[in-house]
C-alpha positions as CSV (number, residue, x, y, z in Angstrom):
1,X,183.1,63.2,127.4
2,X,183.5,62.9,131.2
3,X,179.9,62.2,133.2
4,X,179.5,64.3,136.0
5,X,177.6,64.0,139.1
6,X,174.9,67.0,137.6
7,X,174.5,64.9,134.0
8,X,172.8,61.4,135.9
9,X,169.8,60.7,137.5
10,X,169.3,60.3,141.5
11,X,168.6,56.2,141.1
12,X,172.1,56.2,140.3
13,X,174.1,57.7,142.6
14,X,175.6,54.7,143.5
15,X,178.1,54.7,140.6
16,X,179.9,57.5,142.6
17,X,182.5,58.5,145.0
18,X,181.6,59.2,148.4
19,X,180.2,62.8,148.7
20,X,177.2,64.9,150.1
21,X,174.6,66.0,148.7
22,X,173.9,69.4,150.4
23,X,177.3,70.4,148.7
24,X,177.2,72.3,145.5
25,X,180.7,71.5,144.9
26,X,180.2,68.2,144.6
27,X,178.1,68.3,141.2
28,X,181.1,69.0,139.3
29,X,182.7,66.1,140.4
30,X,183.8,62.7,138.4
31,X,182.3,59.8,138.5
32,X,183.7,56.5,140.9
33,X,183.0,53.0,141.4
34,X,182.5,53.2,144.8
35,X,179.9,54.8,146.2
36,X,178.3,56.7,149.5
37,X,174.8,57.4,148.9
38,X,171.7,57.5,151.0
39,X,169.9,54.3,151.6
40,X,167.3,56.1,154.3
41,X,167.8,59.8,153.8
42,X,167.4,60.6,157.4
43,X,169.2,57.7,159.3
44,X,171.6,56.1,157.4
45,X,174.4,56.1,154.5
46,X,175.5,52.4,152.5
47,X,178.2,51.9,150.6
48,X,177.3,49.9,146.9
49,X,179.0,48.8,144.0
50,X,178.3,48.0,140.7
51,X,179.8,44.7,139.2
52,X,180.8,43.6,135.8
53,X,180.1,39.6,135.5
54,X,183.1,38.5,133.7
55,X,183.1,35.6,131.0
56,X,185.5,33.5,133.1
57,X,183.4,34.0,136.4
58,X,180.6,31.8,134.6
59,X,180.7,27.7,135.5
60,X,179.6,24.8,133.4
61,X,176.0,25.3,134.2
62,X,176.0,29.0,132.6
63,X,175.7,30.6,135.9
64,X,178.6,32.8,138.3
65,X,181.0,30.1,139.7
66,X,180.3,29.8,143.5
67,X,183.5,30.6,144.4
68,X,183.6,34.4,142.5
69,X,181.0,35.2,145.3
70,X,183.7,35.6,147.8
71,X,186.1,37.3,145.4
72,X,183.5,39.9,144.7
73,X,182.8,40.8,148.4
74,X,186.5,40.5,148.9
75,X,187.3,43.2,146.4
76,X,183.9,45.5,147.5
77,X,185.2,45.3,151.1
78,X,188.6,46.6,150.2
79,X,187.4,49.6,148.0
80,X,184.8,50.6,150.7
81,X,188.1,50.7,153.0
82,X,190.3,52.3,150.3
83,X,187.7,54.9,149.5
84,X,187.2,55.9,153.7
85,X,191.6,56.1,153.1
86,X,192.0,52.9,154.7
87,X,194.0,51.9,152.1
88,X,196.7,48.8,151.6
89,X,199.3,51.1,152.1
90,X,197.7,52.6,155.1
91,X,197.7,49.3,156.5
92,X,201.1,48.3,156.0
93,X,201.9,51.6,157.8
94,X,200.1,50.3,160.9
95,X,201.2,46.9,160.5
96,X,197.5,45.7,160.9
97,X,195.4,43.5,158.2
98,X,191.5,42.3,158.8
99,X,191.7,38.5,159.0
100,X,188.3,36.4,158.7
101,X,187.3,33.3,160.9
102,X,184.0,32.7,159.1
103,X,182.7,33.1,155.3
104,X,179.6,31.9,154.5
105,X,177.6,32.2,150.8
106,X,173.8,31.7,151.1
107,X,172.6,31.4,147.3
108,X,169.3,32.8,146.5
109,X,169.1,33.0,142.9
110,X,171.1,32.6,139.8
111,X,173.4,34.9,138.3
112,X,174.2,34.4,135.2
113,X,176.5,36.7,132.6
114,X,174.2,39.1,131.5
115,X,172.6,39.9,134.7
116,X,173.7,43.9,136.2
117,X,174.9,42.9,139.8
118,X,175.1,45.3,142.7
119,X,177.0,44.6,145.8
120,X,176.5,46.2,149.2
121,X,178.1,45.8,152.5
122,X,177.0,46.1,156.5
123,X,178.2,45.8,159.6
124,X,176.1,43.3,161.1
125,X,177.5,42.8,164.9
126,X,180.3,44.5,166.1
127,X,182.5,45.1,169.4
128,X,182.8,48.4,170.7
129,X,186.2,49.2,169.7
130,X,185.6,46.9,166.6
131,X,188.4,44.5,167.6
132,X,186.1,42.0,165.9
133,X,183.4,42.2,163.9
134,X,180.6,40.9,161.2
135,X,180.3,42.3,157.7
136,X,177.3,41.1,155.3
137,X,176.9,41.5,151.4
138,X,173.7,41.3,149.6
139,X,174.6,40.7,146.0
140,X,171.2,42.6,143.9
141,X,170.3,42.0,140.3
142,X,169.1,45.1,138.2
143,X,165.8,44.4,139.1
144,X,165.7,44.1,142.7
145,X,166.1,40.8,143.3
146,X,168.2,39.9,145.9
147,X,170.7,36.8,144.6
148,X,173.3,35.7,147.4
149,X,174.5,36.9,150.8
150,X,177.3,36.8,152.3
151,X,178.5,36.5,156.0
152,X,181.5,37.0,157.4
153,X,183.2,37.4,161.0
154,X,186.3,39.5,161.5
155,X,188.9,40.5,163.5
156,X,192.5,42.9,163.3
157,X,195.6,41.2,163.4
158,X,199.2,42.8,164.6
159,X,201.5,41.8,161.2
160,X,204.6,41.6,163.0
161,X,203.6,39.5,166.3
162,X,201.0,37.7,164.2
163,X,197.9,38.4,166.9
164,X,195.2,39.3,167.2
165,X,194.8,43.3,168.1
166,X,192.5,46.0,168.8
167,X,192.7,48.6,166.4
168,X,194.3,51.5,166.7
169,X,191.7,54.6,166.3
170,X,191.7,55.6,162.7
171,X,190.9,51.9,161.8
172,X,187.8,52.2,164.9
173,X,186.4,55.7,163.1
174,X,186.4,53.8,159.5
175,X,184.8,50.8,160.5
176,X,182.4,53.4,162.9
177,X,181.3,55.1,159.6
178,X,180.0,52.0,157.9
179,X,176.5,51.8,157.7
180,X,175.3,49.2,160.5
181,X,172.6,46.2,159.3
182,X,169.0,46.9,160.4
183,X,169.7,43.7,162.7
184,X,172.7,45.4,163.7
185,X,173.9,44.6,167.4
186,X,176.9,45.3,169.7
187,X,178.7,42.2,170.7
188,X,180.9,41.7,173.8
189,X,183.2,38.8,172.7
């Protein structure tokens, strides 16, 4: 049996593919690991993901391997981008790939294999014409409790000259739909 949109509660909408809600047509629609869904139903929209700890992410102290942190965001960043059609193969059509200067983990609480993770991401500072930029993750156990951030600083990079670019305009209107941190602020740099 295929889960639709209608068949699960509200609390859950996270589990889907980016749609709105004020559209009927939507309810008949299947379920995707990536989601849109309202994070303050009058300001603002966040993109979340549901994780599945895997047995080989776990260290020797029983607990998700520090360095599975960054693998995660990696791979929530990317389907965000993929799901707004900023794809792998839509970048190696503009010849343009996000590169990262900075990547920092700040550990808040354990995560161990059983645990139901939930990853989110923000743009936390960010240049007008998003030439470079700050992301953040907050990695959220079932409960609530938040277990790990993650910082990073970003920028576009030309493939074939191998430097660094401002982006052309469909990458600036993907990154402008991504939900901005509360801190959020506009850099010059």
């Amino acid at each position: 049996m295929r889960l639709y949109h209608r068949h699960i509660l509200p609390m859950f909408i996270f589990l889907f593919k980016p749609f709105h809600l004020s559209d009927p047509s939507n309810l008949s629609k299947p379920l995707h690991p990536i989601s849109l869904y309202p994070y303050n139903p009058y300001f603002h929209v966040m993109y979340k993901q549901q994780v599945q700890i895997r047995w080989a992410d776990i260290d020797a102290n029983r607990h998700l391997r520090h360095s599975v942190y960054y693998d995660y965001g990696a791979s929530m960043r990317m389907n965000a981008l993929t799901a707004e059609g900023l794809s792998m193969r839509k970048l190696e059509e503009l010849r343009m790939g996000p590169i990262l200067f900075r990547e920092e983990a700040i550990f808040k609480r354990e995560i161990h294999f059983e645990d139901e993770i939930t990853i989110d991401v923000h743009v936390a500072k960010a240049r007008e014409d998003f030439a470079r930029w700050s992301l953040r993750h907050h990695f959220v156990k079932g409960d609530g409790t938040l277990a790990a951030i993650i910082n990073i600083d970003g920028a576009w990079m030309d493939l074939l000259r191998r430097k660094l670019v401002i982006p052309n305009q469909f990458i600036i209107d993907v990154f402008g739909k991504f939900p901005k941190a509360q801190d959020f602020e506009w850099i010059s740099r």
